[in-house]
mmJSON file of the N, C-alpha and C atoms, coordinates in Angstrom:
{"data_MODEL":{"atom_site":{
"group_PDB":["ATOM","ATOM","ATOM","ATOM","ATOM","ATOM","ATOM","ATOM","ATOM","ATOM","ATOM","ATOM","ATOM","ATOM","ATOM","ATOM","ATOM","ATOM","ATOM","ATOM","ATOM","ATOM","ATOM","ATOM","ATOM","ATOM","ATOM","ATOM","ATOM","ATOM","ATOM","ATOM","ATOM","ATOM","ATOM","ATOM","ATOM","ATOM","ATOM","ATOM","ATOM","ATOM","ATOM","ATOM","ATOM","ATOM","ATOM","ATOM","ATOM","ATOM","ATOM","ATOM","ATOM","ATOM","ATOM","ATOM","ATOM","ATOM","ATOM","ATOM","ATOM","ATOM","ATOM","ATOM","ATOM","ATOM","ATOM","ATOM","ATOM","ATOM","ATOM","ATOM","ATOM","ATOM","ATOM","ATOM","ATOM","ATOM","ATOM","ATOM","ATOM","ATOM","ATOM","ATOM","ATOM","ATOM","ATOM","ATOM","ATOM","ATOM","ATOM","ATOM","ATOM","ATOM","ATOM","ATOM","ATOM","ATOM","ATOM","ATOM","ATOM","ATOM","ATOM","ATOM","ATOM","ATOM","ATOM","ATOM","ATOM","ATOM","ATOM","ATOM","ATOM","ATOM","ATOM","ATOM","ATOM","ATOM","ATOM","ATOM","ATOM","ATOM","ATOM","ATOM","ATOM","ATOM","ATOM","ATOM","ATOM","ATOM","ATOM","ATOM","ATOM","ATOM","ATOM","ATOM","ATOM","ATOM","ATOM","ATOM","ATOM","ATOM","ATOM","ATOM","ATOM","ATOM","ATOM","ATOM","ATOM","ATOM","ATOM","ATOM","ATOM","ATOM","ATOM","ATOM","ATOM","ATOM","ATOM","ATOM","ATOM","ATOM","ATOM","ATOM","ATOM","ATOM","ATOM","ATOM","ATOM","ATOM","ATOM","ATOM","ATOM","ATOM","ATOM","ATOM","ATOM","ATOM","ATOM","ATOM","ATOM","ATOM","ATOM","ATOM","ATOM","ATOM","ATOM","ATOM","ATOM","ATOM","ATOM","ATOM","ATOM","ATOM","ATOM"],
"id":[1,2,3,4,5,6,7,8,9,10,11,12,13,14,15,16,17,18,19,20,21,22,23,24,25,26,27,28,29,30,31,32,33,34,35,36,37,38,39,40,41,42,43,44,45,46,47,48,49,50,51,52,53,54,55,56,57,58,59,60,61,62,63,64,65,66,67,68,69,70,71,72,73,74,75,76,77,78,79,80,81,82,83,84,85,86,87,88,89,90,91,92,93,94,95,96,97,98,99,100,101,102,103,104,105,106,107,108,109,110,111,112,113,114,115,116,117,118,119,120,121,122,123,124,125,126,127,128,129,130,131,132,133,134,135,136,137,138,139,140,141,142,143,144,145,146,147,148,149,150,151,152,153,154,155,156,157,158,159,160,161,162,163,164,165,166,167,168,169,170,171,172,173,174,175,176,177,178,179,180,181,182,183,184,185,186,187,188,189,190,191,192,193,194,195],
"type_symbol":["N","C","C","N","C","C","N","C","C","N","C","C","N","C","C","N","C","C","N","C","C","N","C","C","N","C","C","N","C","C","N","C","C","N","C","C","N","C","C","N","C","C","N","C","C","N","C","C","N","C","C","N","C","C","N","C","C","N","C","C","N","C","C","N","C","C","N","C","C","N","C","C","N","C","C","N","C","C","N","C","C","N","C","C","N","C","C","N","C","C","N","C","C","N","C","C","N","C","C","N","C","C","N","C","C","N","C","C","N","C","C","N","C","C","N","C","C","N","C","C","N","C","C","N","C","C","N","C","C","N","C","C","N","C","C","N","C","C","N","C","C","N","C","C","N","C","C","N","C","C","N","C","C","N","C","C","N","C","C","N","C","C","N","C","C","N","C","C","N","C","C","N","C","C","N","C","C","N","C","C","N","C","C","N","C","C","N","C","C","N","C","C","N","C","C"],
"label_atom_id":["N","CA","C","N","CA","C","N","CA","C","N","CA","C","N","CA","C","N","CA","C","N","CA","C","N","CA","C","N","CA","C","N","CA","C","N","CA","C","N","CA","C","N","CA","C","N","CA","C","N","CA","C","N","CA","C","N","CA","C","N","CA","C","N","CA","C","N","CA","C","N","CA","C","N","CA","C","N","CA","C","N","CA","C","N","CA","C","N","CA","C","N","CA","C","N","CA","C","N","CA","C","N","CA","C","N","CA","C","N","CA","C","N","CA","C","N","CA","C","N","CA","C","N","CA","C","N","CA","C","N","CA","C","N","CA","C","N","CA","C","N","CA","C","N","CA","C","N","CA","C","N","CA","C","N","CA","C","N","CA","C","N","CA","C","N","CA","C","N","CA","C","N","CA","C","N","CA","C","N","CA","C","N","CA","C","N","CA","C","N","CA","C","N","CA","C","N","CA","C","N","CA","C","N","CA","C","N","CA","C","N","CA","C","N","CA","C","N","CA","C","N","CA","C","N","CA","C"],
"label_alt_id":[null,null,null,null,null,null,null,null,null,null,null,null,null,null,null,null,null,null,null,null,null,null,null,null,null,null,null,null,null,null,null,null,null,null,null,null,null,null,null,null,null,null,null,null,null,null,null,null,null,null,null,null,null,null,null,null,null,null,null,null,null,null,null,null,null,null,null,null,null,null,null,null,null,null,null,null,null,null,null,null,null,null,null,null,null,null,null,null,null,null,null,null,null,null,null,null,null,null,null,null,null,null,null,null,null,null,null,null,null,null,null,null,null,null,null,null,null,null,null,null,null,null,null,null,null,null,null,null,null,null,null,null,null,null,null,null,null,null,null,null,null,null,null,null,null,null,null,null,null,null,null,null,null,null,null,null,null,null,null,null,null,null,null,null,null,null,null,null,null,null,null,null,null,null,null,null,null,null,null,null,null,null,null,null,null,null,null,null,null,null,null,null,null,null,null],
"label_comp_id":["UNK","UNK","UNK","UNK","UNK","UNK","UNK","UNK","UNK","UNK","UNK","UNK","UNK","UNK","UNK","UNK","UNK","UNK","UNK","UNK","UNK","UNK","UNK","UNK","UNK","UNK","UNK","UNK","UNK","UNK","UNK","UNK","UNK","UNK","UNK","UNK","UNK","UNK","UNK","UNK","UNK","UNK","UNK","UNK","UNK","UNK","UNK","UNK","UNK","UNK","UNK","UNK","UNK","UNK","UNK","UNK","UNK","UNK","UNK","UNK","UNK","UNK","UNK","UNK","UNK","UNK","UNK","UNK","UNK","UNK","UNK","UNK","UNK","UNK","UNK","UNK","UNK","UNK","UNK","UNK","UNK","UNK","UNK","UNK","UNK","UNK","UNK","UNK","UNK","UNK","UNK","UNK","UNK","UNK","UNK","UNK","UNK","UNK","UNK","UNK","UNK","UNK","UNK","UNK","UNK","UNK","UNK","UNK","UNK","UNK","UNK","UNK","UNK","UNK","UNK","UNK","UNK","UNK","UNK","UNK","UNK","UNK","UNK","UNK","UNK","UNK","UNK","UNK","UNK","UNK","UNK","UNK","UNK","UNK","UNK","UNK","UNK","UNK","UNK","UNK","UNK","UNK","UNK","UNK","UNK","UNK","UNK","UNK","UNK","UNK","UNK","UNK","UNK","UNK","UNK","UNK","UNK","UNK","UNK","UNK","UNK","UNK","UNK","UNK","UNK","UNK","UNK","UNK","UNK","UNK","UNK","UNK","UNK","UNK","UNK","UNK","UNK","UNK","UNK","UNK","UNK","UNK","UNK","UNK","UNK","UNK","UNK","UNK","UNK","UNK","UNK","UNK","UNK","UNK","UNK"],
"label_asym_id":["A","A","A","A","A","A","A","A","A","A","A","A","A","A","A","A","A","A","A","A","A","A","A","A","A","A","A","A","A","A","A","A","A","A","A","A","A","A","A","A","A","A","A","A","A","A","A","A","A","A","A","A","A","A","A","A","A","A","A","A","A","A","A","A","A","A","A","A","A","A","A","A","A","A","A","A","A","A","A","A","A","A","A","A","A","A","A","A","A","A","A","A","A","A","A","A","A","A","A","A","A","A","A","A","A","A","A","A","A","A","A","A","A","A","A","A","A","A","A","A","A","A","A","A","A","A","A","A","A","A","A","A","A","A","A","A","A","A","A","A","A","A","A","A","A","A","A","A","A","A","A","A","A","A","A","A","A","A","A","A","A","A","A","A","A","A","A","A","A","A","A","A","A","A","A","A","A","A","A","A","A","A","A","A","A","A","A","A","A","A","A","A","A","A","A"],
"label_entity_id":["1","1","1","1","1","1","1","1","1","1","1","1","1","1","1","1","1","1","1","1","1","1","1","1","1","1","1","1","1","1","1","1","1","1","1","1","1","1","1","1","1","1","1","1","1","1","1","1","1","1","1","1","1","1","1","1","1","1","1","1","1","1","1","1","1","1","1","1","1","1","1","1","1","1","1","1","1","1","1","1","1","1","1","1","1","1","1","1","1","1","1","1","1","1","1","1","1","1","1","1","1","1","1","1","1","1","1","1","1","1","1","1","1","1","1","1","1","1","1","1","1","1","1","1","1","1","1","1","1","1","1","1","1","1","1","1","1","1","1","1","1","1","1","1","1","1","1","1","1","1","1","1","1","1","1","1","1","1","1","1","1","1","1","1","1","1","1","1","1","1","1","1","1","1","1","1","1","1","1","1","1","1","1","1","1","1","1","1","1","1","1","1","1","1","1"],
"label_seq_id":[1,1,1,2,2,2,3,3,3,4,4,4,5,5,5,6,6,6,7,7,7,8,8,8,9,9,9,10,10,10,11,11,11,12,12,12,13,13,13,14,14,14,15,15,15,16,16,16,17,17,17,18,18,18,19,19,19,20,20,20,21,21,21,22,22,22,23,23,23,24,24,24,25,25,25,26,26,26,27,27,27,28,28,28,29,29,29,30,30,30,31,31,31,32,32,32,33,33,33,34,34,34,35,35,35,36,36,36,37,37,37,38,38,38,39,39,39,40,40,40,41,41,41,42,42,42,43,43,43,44,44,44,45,45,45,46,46,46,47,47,47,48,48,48,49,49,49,50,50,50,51,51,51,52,52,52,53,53,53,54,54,54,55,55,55,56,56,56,57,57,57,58,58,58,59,59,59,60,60,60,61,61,61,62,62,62,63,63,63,64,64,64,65,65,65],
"pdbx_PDB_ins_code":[null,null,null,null,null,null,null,null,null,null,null,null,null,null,null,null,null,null,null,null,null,null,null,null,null,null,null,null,null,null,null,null,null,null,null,null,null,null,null,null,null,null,null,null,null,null,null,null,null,null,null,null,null,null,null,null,null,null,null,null,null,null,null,null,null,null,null,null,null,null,null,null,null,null,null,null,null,null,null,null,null,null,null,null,null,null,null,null,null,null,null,null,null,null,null,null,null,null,null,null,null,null,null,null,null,null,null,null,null,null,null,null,null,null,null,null,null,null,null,null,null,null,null,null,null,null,null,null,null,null,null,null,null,null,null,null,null,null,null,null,null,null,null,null,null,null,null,null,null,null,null,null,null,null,null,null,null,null,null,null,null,null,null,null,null,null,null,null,null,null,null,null,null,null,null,null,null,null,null,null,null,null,null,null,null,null,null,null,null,null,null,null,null,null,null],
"Cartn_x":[-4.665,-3.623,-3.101,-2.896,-2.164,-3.727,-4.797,-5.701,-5.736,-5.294,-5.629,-3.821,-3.175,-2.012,-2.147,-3.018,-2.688,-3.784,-5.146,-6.135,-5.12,-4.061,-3.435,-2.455,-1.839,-0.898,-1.789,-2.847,-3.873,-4.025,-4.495,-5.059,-4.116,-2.991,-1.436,-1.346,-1.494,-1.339,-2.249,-3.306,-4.896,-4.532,-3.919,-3.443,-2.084,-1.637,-0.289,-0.518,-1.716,-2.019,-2.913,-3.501,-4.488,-3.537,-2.375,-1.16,-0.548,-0.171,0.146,-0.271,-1.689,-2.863,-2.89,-2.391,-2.514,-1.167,-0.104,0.666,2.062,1.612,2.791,4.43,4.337,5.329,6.054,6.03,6.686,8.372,8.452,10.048,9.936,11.037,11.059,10.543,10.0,8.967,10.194,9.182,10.017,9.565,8.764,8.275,7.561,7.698,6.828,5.465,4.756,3.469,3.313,4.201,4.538,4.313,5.225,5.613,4.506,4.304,3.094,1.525,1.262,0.533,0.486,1.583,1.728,1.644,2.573,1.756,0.504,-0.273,-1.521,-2.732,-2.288,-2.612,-2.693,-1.72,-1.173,-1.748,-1.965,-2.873,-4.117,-4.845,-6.121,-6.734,-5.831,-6.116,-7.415,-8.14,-9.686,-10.613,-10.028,-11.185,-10.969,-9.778,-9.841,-10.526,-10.914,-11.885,-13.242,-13.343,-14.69,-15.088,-14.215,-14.083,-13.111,-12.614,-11.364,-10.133,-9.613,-8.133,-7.648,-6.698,-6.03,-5.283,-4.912,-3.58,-3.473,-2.336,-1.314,-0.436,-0.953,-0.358,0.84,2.325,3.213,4.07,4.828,6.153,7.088,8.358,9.484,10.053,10.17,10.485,12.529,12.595,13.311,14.077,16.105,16.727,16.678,17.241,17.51,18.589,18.542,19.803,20.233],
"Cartn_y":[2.781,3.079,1.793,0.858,-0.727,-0.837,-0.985,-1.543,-0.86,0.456,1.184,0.944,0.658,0.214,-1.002,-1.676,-3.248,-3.335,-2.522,-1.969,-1.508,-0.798,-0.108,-1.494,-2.109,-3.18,-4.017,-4.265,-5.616,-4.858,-3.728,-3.198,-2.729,-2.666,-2.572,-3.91,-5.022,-6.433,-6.41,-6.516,-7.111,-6.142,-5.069,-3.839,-4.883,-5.384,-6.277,-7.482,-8.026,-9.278,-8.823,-8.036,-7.363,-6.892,-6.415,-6.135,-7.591,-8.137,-9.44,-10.099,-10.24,-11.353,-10.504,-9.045,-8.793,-8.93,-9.245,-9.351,-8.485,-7.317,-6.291,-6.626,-7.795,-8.412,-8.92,-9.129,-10.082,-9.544,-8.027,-7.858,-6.491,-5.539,-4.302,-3.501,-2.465,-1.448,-0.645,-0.788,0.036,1.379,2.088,3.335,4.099,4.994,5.965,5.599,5.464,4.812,3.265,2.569,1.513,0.93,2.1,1.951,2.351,3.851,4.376,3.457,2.369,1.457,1.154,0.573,-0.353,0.19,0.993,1.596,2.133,2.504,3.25,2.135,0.61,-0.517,-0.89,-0.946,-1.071,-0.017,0.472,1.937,1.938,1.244,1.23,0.416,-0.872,-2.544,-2.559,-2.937,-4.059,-2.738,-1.774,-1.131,-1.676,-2.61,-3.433,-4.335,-4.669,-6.278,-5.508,-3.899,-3.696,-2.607,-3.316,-2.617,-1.294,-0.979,0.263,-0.315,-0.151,-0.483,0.929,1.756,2.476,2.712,3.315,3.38,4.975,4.85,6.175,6.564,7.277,7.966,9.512,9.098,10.06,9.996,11.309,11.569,11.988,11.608,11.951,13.316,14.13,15.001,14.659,14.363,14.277,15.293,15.328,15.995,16.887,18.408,18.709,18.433,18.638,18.349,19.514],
"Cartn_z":[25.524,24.558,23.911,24.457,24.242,23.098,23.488,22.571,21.112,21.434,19.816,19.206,19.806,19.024,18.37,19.053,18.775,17.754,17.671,16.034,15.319,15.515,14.386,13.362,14.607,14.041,13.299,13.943,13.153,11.62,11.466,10.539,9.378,10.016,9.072,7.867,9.22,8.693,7.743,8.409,6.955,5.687,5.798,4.441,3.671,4.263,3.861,3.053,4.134,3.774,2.399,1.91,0.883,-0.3,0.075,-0.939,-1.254,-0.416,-1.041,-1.982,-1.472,-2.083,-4.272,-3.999,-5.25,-6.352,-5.162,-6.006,-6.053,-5.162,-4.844,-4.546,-3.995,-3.522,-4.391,-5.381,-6.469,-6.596,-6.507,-6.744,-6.271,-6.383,-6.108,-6.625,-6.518,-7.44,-8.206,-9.401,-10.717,-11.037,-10.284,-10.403,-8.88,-8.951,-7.853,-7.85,-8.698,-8.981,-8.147,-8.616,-7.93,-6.398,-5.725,-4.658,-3.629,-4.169,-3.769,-3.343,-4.464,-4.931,-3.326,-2.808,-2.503,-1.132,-0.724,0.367,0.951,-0.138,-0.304,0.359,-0.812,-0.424,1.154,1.738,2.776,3.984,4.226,5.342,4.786,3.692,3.433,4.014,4.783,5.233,4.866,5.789,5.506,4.555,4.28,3.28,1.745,1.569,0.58,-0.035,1.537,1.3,1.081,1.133,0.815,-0.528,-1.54,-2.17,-2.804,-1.894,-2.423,-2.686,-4.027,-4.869,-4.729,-4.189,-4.091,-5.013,-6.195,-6.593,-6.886,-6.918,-6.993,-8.304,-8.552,-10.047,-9.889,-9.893,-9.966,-10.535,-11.147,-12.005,-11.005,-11.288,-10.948,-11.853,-11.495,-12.344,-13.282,-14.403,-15.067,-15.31,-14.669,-15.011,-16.231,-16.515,-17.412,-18.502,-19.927,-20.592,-20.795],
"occupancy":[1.0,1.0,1.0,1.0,1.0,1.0,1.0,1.0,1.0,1.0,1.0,1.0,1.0,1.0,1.0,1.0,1.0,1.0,1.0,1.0,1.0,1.0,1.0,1.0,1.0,1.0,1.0,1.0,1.0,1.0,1.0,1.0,1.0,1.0,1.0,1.0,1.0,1.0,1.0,1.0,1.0,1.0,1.0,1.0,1.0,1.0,1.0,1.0,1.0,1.0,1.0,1.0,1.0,1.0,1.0,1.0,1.0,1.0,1.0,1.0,1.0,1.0,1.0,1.0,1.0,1.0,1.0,1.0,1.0,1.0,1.0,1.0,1.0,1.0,1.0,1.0,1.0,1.0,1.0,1.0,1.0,1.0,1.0,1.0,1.0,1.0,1.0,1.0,1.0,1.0,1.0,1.0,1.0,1.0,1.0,1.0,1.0,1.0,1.0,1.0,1.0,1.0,1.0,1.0,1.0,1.0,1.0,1.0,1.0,1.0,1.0,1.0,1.0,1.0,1.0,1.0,1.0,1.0,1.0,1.0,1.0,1.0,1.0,1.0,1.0,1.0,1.0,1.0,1.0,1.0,1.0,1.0,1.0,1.0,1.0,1.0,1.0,1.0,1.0,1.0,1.0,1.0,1.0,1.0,1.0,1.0,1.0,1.0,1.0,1.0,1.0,1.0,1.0,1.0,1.0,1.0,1.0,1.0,1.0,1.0,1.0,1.0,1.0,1.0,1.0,1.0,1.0,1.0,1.0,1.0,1.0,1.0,1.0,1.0,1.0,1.0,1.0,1.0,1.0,1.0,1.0,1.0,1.0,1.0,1.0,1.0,1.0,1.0,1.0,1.0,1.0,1.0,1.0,1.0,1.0],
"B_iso_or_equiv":[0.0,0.0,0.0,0.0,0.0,0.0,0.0,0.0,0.0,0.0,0.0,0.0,0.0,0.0,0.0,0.0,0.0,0.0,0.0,0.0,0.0,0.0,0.0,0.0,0.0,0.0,0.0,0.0,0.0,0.0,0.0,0.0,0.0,0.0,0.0,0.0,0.0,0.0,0.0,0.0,0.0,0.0,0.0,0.0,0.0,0.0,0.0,0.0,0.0,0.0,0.0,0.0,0.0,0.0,0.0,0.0,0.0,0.0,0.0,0.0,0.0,0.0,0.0,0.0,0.0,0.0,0.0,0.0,0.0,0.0,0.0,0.0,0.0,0.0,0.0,0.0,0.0,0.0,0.0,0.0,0.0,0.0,0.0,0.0,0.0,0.0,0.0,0.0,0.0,0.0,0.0,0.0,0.0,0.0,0.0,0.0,0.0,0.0,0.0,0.0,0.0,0.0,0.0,0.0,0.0,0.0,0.0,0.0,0.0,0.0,0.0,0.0,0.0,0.0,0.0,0.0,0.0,0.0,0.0,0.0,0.0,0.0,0.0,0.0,0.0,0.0,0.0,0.0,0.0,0.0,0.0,0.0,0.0,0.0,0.0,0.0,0.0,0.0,0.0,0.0,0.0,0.0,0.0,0.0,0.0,0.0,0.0,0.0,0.0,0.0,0.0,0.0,0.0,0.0,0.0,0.0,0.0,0.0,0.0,0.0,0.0,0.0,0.0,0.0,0.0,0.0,0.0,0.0,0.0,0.0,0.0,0.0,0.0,0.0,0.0,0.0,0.0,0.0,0.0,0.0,0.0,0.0,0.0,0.0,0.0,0.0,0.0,0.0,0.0,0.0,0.0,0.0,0.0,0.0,0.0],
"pdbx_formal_charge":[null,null,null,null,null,null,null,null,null,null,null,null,null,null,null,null,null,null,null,null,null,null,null,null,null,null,null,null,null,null,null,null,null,null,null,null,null,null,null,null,null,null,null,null,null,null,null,null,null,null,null,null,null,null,null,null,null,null,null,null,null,null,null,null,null,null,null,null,null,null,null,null,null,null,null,null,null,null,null,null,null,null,null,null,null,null,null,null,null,null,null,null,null,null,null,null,null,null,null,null,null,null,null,null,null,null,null,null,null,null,null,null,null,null,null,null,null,null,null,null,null,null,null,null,null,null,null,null,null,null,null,null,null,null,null,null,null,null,null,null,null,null,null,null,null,null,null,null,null,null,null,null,null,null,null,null,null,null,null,null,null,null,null,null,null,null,null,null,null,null,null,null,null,null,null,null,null,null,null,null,null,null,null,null,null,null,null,null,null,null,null,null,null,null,null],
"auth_seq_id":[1,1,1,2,2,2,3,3,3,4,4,4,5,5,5,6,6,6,7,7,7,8,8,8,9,9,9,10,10,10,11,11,11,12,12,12,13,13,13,14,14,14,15,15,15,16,16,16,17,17,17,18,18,18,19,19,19,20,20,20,21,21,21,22,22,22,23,23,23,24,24,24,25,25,25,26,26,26,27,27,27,28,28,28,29,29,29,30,30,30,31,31,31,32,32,32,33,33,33,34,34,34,35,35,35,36,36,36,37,37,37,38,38,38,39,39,39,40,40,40,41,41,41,42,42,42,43,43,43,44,44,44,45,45,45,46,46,46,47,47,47,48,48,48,49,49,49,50,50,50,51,51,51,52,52,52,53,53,53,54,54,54,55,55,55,56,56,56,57,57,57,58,58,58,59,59,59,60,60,60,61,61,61,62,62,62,63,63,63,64,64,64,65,65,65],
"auth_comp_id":["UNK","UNK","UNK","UNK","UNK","UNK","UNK","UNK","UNK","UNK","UNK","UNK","UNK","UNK","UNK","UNK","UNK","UNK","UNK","UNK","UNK","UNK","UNK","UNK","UNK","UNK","UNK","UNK","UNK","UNK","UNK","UNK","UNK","UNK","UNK","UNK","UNK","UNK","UNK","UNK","UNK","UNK","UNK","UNK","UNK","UNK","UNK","UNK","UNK","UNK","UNK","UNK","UNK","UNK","UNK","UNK","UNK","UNK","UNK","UNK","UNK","UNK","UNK","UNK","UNK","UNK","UNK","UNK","UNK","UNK","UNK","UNK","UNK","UNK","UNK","UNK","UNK","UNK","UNK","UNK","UNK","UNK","UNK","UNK","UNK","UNK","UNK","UNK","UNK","UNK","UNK","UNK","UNK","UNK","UNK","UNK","UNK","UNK","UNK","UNK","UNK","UNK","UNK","UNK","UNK","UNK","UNK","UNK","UNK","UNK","UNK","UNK","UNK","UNK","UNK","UNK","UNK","UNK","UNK","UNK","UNK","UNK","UNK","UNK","UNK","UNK","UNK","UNK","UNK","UNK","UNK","UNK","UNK","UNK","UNK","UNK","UNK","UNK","UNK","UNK","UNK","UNK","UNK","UNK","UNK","UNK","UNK","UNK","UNK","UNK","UNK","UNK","UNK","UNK","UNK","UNK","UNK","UNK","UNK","UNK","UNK","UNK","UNK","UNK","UNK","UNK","UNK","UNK","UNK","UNK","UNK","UNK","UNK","UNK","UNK","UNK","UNK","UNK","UNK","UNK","UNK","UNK","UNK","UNK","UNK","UNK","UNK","UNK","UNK","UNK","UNK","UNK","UNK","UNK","UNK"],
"auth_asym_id":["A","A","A","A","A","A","A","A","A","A","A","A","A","A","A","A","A","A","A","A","A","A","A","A","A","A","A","A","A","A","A","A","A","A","A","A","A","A","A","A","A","A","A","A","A","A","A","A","A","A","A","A","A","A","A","A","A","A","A","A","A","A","A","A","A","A","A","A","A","A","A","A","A","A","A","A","A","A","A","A","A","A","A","A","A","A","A","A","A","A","A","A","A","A","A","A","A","A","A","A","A","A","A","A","A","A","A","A","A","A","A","A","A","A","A","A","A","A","A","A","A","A","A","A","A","A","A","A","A","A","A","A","A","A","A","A","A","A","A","A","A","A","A","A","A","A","A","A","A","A","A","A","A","A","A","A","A","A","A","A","A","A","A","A","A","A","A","A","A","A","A","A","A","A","A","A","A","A","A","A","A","A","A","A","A","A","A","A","A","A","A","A","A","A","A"],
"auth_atom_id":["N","CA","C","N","CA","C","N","CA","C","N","CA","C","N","CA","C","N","CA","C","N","CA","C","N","CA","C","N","CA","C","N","CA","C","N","CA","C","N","CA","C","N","CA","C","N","CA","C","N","CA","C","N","CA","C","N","CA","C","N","CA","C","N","CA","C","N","CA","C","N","CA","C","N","CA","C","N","CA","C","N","CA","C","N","CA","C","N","CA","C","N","CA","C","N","CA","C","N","CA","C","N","CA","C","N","CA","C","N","CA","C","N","CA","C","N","CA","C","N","CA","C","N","CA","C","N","CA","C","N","CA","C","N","CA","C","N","CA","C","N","CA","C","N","CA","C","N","CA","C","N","CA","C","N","CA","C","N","CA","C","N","CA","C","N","CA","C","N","CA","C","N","CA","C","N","CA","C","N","CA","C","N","CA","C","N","CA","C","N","CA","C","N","CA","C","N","CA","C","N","CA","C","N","CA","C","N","CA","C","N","CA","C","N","CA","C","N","CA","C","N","CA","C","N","CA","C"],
"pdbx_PDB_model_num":[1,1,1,1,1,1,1,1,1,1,1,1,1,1,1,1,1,1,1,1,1,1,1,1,1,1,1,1,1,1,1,1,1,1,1,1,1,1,1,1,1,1,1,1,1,1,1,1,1,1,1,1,1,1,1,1,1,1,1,1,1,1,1,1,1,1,1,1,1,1,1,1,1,1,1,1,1,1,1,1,1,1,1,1,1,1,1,1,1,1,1,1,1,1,1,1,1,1,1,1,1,1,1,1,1,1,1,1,1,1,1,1,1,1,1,1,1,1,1,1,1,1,1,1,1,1,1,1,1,1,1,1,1,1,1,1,1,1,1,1,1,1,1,1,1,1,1,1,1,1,1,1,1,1,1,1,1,1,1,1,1,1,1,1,1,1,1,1,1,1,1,1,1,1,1,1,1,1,1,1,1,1,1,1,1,1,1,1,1,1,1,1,1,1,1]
}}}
């Protein structure tokens, strides 16, 4: 159990370290798309380095007038 936690944490990181390296980090996300990005990024870890860019495309649904 300790070993597949400690794959999960490593594999969190290398997803972090892969969001970083693109740039995610720069300020707070300005959209759902955004954020999403960035998490998506992030739980994908080392399938980055082999190719997969994740991103995430969503609307917030906009009050009525």
């Amino acid at each position: 159990m300790r070993i597949l936690g400690a794959l999960l944490i490593i594999w969190l990181i290398i997803g972090g370290f892969a969001a970083w390296q693109r740039g995610y980090f720069g300020g707070a996300p300005g959209s759902c798309a955004q954020a999403g990005t960035v998490a998506v990024t992030i739980v994908a870890g080392p399938l980055n380095y082999m190719g997969a860019n994740p991103q995430i495309d969503c609307e917030i649904p906009q009050p009525s007038q």
